[in-house]
N, CA, C and O atoms as CSV, one atom per row, in Angstrom:
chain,resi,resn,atom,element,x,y,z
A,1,UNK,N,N,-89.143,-11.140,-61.218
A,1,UNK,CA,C,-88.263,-10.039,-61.084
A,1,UNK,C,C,-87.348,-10.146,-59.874
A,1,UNK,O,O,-86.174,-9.776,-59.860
A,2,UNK,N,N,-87.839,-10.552,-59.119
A,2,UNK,CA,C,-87.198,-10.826,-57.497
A,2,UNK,C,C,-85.879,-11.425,-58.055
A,2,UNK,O,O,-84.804,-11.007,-57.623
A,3,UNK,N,N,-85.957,-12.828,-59.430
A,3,UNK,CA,C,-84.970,-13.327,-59.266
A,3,UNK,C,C,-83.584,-12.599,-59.876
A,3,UNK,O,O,-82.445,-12.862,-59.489
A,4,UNK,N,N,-83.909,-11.695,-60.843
A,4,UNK,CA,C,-83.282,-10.590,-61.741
A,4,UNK,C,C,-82.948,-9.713,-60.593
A,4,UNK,O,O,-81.758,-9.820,-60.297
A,5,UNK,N,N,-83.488,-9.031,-59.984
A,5,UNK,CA,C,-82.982,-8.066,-58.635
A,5,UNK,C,C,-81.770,-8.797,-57.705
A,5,UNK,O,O,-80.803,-8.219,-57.210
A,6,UNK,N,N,-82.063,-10.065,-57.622
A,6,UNK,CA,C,-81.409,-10.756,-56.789
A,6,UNK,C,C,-79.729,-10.923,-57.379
A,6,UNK,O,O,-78.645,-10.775,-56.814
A,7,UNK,N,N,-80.241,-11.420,-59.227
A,7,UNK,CA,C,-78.953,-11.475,-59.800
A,7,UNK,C,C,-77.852,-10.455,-59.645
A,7,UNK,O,O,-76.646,-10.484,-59.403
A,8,UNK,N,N,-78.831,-9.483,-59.903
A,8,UNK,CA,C,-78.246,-7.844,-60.410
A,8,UNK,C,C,-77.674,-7.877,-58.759
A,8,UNK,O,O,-76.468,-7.634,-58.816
A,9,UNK,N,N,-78.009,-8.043,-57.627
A,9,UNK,CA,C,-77.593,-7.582,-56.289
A,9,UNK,C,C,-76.080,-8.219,-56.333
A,9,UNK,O,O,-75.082,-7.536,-56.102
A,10,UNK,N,N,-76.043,-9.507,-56.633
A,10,UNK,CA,C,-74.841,-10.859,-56.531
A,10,UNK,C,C,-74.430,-10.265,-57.407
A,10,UNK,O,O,-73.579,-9.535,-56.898
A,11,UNK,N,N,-74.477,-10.016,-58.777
A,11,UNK,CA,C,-73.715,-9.284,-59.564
A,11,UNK,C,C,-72.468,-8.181,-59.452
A,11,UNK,O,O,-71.311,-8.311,-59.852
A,12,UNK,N,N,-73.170,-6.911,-58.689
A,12,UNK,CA,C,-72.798,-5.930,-58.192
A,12,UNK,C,C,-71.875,-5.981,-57.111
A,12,UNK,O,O,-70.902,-5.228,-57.168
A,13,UNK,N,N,-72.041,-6.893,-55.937
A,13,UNK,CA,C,-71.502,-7.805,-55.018
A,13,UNK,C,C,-70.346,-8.306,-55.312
A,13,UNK,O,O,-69.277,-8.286,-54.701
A,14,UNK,N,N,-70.826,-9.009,-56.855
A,14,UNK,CA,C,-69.332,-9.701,-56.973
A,14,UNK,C,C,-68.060,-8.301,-58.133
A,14,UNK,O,O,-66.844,-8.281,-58.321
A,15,UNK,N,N,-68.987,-7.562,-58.519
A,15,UNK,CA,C,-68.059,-6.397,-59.239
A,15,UNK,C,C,-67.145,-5.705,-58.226
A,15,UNK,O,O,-65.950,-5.463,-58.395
A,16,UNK,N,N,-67.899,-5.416,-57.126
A,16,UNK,CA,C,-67.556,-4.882,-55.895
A,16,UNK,C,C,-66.246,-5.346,-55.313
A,16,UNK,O,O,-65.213,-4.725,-55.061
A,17,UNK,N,N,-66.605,-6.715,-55.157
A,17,UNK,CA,C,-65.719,-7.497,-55.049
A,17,UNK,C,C,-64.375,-7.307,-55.856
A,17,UNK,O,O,-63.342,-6.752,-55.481
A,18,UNK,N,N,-64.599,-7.784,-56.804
A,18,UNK,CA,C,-63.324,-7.548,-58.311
A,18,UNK,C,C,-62.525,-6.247,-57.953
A,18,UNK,O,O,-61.336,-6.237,-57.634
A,19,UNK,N,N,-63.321,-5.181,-58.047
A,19,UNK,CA,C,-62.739,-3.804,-57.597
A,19,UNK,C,C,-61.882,-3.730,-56.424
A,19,UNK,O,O,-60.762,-3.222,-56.362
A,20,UNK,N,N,-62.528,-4.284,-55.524
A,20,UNK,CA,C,-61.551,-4.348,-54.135
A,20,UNK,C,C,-60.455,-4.961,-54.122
A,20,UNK,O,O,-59.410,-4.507,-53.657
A,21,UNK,N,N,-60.643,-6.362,-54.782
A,21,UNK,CA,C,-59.153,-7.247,-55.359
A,21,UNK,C,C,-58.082,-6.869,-56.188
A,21,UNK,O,O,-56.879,-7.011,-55.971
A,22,UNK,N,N,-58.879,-6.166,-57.564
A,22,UNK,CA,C,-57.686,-5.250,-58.129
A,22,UNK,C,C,-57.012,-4.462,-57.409
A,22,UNK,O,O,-55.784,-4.402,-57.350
A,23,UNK,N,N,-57.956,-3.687,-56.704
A,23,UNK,CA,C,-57.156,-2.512,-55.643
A,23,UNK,C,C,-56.259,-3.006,-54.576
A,23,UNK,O,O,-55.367,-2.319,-54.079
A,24,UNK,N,N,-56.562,-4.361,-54.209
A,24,UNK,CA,C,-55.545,-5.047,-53.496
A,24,UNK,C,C,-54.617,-5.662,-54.348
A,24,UNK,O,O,-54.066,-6.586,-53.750
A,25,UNK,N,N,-54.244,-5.539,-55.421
A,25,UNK,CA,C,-53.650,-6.236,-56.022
A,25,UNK,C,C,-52.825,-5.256,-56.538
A,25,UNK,O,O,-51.618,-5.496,-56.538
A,26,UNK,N,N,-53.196,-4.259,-56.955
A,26,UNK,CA,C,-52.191,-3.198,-57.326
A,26,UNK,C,C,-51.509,-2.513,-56.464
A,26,UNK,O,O,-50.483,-1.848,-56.609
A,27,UNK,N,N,-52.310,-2.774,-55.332
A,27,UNK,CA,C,-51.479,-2.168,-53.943
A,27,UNK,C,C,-50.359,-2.673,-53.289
A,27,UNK,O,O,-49.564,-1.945,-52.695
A,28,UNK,N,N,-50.169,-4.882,-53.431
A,28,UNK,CA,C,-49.300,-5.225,-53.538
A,28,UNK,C,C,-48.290,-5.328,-54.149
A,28,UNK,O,O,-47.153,-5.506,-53.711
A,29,UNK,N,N,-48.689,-5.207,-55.344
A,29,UNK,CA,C,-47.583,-4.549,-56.598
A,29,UNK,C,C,-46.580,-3.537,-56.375
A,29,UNK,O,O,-45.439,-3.419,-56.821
A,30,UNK,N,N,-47.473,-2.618,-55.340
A,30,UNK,CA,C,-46.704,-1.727,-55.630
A,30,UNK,C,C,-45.643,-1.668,-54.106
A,30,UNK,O,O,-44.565,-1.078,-54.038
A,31,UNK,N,N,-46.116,-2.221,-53.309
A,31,UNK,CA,C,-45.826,-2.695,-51.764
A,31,UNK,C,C,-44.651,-3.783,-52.292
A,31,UNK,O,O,-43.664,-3.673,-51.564
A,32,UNK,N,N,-44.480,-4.710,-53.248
A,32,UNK,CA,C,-43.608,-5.602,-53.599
A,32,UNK,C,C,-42.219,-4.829,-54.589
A,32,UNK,O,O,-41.155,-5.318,-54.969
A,33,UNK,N,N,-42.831,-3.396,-54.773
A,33,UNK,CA,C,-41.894,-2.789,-55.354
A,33,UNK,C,C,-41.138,-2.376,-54.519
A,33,UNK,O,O,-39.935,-2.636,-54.520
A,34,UNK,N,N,-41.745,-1.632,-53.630
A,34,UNK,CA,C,-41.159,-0.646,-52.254
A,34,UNK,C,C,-40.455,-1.622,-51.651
A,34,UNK,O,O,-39.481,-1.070,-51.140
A,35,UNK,N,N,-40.429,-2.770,-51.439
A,35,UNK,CA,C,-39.908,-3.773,-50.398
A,35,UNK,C,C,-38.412,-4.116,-50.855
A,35,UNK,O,O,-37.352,-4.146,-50.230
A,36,UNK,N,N,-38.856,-4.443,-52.634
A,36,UNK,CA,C,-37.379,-4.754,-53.349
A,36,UNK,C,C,-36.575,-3.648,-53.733
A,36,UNK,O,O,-35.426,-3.774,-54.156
A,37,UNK,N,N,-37.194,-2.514,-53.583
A,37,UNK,CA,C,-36.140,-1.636,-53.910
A,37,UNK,C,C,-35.776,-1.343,-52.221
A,37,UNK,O,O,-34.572,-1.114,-52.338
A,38,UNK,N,N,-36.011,-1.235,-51.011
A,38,UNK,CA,C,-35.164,-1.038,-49.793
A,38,UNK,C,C,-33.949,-2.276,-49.703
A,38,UNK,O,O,-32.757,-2.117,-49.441
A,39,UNK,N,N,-34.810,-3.786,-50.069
A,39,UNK,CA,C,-33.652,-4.624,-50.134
A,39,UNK,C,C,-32.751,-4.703,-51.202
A,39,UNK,O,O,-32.043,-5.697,-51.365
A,40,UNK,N,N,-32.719,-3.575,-52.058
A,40,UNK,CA,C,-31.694,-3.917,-53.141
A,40,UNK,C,C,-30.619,-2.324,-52.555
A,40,UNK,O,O,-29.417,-2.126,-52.726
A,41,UNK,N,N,-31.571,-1.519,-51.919
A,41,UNK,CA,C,-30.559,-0.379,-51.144
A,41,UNK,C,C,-29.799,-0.845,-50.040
A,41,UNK,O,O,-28.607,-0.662,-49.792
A,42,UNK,N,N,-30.701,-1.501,-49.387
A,42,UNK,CA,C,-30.001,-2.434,-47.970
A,42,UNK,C,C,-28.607,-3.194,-48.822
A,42,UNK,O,O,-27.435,-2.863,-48.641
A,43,UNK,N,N,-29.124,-4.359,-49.847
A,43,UNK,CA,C,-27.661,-4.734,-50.017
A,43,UNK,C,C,-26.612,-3.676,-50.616
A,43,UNK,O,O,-25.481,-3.622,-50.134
A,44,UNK,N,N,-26.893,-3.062,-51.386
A,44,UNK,CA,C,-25.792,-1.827,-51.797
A,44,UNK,C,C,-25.485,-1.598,-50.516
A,44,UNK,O,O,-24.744,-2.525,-50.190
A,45,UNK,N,N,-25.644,-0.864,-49.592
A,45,UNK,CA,C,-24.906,0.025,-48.646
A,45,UNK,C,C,-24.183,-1.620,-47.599
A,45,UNK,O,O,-23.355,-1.543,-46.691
A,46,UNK,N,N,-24.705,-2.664,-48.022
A,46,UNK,CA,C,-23.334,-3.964,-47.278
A,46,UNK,C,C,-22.790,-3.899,-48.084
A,46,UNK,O,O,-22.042,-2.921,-48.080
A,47,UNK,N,N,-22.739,-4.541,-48.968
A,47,UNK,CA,C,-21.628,-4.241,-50.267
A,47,UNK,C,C,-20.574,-3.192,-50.018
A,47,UNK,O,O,-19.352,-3.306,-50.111
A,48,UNK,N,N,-21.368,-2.052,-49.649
A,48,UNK,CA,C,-20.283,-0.812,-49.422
A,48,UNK,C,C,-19.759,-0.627,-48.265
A,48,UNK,O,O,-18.728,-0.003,-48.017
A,49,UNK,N,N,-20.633,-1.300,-47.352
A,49,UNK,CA,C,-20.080,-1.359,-45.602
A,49,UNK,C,C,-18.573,-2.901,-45.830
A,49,UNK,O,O,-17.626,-3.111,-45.072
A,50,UNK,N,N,-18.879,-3.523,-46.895
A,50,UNK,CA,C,-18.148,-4.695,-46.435
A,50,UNK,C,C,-17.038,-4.022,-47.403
A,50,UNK,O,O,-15.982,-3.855,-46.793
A,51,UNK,N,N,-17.006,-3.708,-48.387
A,51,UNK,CA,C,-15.752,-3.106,-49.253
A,51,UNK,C,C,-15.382,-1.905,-48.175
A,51,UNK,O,O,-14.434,-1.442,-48.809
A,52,UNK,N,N,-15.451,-1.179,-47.142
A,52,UNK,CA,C,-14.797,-0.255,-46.402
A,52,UNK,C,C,-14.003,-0.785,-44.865
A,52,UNK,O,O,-12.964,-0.541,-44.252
A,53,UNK,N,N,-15.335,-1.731,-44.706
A,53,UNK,CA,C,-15.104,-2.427,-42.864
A,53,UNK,C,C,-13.441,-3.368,-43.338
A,53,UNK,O,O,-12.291,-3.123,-42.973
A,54,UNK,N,N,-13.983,-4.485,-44.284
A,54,UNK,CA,C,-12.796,-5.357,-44.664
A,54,UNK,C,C,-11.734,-5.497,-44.206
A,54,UNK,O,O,-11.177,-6.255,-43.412
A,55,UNK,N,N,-11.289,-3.906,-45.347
A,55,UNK,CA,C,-9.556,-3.351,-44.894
A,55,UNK,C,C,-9.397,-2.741,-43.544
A,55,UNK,O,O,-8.251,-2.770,-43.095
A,56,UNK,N,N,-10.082,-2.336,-43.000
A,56,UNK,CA,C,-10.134,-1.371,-41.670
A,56,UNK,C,C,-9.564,-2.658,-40.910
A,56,UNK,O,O,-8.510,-2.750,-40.281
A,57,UNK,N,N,-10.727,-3.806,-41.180
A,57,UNK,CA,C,-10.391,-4.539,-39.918
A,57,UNK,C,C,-9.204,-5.487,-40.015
A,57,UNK,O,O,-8.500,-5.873,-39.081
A,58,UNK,N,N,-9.107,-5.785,-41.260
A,58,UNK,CA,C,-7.098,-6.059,-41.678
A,58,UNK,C,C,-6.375,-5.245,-41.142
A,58,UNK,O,O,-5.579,-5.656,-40.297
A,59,UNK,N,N,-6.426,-3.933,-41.446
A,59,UNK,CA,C,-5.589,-2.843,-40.902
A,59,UNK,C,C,-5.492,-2.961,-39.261
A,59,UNK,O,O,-4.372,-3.088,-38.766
A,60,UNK,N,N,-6.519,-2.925,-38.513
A,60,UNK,CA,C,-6.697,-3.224,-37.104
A,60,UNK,C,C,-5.787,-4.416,-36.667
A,60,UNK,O,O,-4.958,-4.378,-35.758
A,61,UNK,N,N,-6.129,-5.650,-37.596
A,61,UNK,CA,C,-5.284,-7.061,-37.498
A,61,UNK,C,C,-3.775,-6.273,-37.040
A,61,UNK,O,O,-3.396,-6.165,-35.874
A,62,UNK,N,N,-3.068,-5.785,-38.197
A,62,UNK,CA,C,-2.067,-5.233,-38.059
A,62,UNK,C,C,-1.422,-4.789,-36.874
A,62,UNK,O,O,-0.489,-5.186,-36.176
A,63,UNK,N,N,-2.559,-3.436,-36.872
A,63,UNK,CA,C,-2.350,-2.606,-35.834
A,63,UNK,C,C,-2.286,-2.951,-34.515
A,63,UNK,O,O,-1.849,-2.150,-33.689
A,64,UNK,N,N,-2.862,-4.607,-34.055
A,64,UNK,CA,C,-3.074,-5.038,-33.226
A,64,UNK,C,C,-1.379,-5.833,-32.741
A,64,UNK,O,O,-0.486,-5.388,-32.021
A,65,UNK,N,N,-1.450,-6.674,-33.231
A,65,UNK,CA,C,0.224,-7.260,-33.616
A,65,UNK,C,C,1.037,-6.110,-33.167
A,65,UNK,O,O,1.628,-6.230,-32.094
A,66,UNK,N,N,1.165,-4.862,-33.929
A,66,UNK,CA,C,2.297,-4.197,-33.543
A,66,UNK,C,C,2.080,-3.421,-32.344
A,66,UNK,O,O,3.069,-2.877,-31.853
A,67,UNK,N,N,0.776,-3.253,-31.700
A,67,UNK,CA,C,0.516,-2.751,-30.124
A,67,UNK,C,C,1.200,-4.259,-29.338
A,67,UNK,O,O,2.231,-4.420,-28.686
A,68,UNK,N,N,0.157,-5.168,-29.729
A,68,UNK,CA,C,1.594,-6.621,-28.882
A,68,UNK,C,C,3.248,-6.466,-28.754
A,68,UNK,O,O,3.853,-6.453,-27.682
A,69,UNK,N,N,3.874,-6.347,-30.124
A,69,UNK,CA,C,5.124,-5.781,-30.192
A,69,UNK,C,C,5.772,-4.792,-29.427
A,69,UNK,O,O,6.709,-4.866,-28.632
A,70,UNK,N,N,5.065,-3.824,-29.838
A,70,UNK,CA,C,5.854,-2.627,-28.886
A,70,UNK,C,C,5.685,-2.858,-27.226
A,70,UNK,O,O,6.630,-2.487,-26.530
A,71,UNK,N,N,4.362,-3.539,-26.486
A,71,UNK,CA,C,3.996,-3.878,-25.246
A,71,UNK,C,C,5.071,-4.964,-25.095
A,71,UNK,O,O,5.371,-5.112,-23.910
A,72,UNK,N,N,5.865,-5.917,-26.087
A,72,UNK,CA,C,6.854,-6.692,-25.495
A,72,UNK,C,C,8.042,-6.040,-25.262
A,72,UNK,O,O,8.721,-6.262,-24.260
A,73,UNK,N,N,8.486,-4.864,-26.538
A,73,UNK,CA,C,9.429,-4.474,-26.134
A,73,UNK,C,C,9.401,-3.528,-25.081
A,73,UNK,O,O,10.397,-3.543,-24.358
A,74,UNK,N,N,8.324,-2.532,-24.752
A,74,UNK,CA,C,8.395,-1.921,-23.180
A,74,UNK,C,C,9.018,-2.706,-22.244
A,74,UNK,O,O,9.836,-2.396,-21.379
A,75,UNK,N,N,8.431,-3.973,-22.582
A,75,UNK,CA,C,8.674,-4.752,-21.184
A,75,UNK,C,C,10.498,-5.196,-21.151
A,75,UNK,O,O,11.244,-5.266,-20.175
A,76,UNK,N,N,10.810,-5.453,-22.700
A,76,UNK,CA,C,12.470,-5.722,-22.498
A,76,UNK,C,C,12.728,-4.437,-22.444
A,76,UNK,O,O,13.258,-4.481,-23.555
A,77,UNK,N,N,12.828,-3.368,-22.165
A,77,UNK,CA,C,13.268,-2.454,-22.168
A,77,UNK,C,C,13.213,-2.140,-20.518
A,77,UNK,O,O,14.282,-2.063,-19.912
A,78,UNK,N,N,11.997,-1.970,-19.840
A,78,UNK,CA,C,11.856,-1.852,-18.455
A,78,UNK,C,C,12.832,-2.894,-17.968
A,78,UNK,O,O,13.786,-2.335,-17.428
A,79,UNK,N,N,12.946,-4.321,-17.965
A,79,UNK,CA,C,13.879,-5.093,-17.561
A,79,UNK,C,C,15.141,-4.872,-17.714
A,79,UNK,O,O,16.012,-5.197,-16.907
A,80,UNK,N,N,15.281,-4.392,-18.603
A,80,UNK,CA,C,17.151,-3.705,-19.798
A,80,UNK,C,C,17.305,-2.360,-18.389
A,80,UNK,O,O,18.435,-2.206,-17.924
A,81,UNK,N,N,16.601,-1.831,-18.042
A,81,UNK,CA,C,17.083,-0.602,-17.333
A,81,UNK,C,C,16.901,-0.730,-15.978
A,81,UNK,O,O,17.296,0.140,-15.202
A,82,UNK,N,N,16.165,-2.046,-15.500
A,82,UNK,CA,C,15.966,-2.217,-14.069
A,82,UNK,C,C,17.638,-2.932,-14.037
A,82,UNK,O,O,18.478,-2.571,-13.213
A,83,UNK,N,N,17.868,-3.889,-14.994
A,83,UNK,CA,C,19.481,-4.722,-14.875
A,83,UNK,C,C,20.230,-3.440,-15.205
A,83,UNK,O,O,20.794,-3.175,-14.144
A,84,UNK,N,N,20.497,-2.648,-15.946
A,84,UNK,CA,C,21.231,-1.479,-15.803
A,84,UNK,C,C,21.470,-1.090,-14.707
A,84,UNK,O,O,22.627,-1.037,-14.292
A,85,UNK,N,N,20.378,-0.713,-13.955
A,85,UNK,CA,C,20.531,0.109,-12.499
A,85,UNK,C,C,21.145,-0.947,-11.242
A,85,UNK,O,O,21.545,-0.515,-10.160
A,86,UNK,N,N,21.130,-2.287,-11.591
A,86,UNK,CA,C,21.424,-3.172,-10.459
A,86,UNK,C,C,22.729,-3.148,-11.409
A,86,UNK,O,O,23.636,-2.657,-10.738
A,87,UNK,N,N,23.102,-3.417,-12.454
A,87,UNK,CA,C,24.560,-3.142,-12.553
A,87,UNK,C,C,25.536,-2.386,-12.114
A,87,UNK,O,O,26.701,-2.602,-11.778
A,88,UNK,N,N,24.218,-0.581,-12.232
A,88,UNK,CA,C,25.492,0.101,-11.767
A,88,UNK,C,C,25.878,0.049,-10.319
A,88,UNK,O,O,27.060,0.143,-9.989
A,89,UNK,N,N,24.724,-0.126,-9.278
A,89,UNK,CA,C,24.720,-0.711,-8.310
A,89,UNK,C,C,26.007,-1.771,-7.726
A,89,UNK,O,O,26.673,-1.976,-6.711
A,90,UNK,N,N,25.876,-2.143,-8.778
A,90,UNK,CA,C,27.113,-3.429,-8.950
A,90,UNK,C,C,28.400,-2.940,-8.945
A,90,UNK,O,O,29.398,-3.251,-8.295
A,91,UNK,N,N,28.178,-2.079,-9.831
A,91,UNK,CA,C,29.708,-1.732,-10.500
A,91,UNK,C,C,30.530,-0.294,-9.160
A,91,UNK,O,O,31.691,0.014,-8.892
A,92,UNK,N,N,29.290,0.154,-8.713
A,92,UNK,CA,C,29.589,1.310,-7.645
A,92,UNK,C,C,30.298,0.339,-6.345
A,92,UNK,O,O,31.487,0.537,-6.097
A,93,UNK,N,N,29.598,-0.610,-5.611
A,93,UNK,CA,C,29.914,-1.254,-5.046
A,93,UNK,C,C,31.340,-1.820,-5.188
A,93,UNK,O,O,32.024,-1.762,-4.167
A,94,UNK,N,N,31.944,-2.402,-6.377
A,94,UNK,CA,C,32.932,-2.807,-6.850
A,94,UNK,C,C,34.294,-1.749,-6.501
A,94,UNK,O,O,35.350,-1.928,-5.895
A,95,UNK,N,N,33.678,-0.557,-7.219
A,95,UNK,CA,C,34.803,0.444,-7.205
A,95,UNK,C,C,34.829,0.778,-5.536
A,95,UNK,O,O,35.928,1.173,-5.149
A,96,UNK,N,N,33.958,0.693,-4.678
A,96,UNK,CA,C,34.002,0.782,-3.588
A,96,UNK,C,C,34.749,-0.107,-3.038
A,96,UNK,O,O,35.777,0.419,-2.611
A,97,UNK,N,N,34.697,-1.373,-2.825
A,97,UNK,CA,C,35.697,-2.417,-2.368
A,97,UNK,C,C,37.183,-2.487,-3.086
A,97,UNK,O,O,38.119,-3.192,-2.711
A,98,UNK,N,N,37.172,-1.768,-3.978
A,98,UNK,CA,C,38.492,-1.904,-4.508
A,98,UNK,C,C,39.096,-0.639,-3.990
A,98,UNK,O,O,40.192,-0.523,-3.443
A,99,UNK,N,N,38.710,-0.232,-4.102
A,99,UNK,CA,C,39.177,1.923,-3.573
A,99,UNK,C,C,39.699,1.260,-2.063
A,99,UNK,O,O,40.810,1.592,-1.649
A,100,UNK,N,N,38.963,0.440,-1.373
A,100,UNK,CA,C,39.220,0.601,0.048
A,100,UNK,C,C,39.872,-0.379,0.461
A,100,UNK,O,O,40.126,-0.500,1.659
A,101,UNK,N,N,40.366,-1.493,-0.690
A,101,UNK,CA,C,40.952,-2.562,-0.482
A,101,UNK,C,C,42.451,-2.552,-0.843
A,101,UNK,O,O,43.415,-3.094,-0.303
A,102,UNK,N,N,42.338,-1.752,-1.942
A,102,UNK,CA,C,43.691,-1.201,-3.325
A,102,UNK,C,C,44.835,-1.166,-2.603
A,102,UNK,O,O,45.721,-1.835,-3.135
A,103,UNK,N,N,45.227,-0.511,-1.348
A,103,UNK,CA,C,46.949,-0.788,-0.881
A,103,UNK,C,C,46.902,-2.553,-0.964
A,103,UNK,O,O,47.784,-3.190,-1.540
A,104,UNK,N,N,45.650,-3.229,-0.247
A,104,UNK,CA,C,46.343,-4.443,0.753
A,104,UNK,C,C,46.282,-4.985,-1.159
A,104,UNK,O,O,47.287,-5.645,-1.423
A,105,UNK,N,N,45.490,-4.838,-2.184
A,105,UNK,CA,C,45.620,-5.553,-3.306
A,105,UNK,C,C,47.236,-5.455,-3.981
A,105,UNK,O,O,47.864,-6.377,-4.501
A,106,UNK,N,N,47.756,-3.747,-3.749
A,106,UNK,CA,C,48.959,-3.756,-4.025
A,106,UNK,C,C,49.921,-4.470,-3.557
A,106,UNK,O,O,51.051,-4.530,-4.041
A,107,UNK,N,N,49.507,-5.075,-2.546
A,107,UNK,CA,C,50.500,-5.680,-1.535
A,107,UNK,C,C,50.680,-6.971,-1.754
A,107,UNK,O,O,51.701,-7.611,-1.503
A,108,UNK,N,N,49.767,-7.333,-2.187
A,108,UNK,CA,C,49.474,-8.666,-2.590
A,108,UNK,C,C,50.074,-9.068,-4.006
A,108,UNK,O,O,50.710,-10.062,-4.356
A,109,UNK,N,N,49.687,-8.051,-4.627
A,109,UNK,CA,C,50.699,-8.146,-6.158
A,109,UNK,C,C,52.148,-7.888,-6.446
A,109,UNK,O,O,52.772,-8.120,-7.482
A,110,UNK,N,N,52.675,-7.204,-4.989
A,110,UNK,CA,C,54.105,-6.803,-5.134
A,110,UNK,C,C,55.050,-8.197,-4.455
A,110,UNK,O,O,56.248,-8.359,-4.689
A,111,UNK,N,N,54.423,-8.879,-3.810
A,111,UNK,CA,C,54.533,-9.764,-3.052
A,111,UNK,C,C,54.898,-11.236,-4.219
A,111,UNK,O,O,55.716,-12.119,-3.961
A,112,UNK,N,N,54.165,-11.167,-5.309
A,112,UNK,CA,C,53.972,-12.028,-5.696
A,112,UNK,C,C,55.031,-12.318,-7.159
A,112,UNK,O,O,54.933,-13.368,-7.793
């Protein structure tokens, strides 16, 4: 009988067993479900991050270029009005030497 008790013990042991494996086994099942459905949500929302980011960051491309642009033309423009102001500078000066020169210039042209 010992050896029948013994079977029946290893028996039970190994049912025990079985039970615990199914239960691990259905537990991965279901752990292999949960996993592929976050990575099939994870890729949807890139999919949807990359169909939105894409154009943004084309658009940015853009937007970038024409901040360069306009920062060149500030700069011809600041230069355009610094030579303006030394022109008129110029041109004040001019009318000044001529205003104060103008008889002896007349004189010079009547002369001639």
């Amino acid at each position: 009988m010992s050896t029948v008790e013994a079977l029946n013990k290893k028996l039970q042991q190994d049912e025990d067993w079985l039970r615990q494996f199914e239960a691990n086994v259905t537990r991965s099942e279901q752990l292999r479900g949960n996993i592929e459905r976050i990575l099939n949500d994870f890729e949807r929302h890139i999919d949807q991050l990359e169909s939105n980011v894409f154009p943004m960051h084309e658009q940015n491309g853009k937007l970038q270029i024409k901040q360069m642009n306009i920062q060149k033309l500030l700069k011809t423009i600041d230069a355009t009005i610094q030579f303006y102001g030394k022109s008129g500078e110029l041109e004040s000066a001019i009318r000044s030497y001529l205003s104060n020169s103008w008889p002896y210039q007349w004189k010079i042209e009547r002369k001639s």
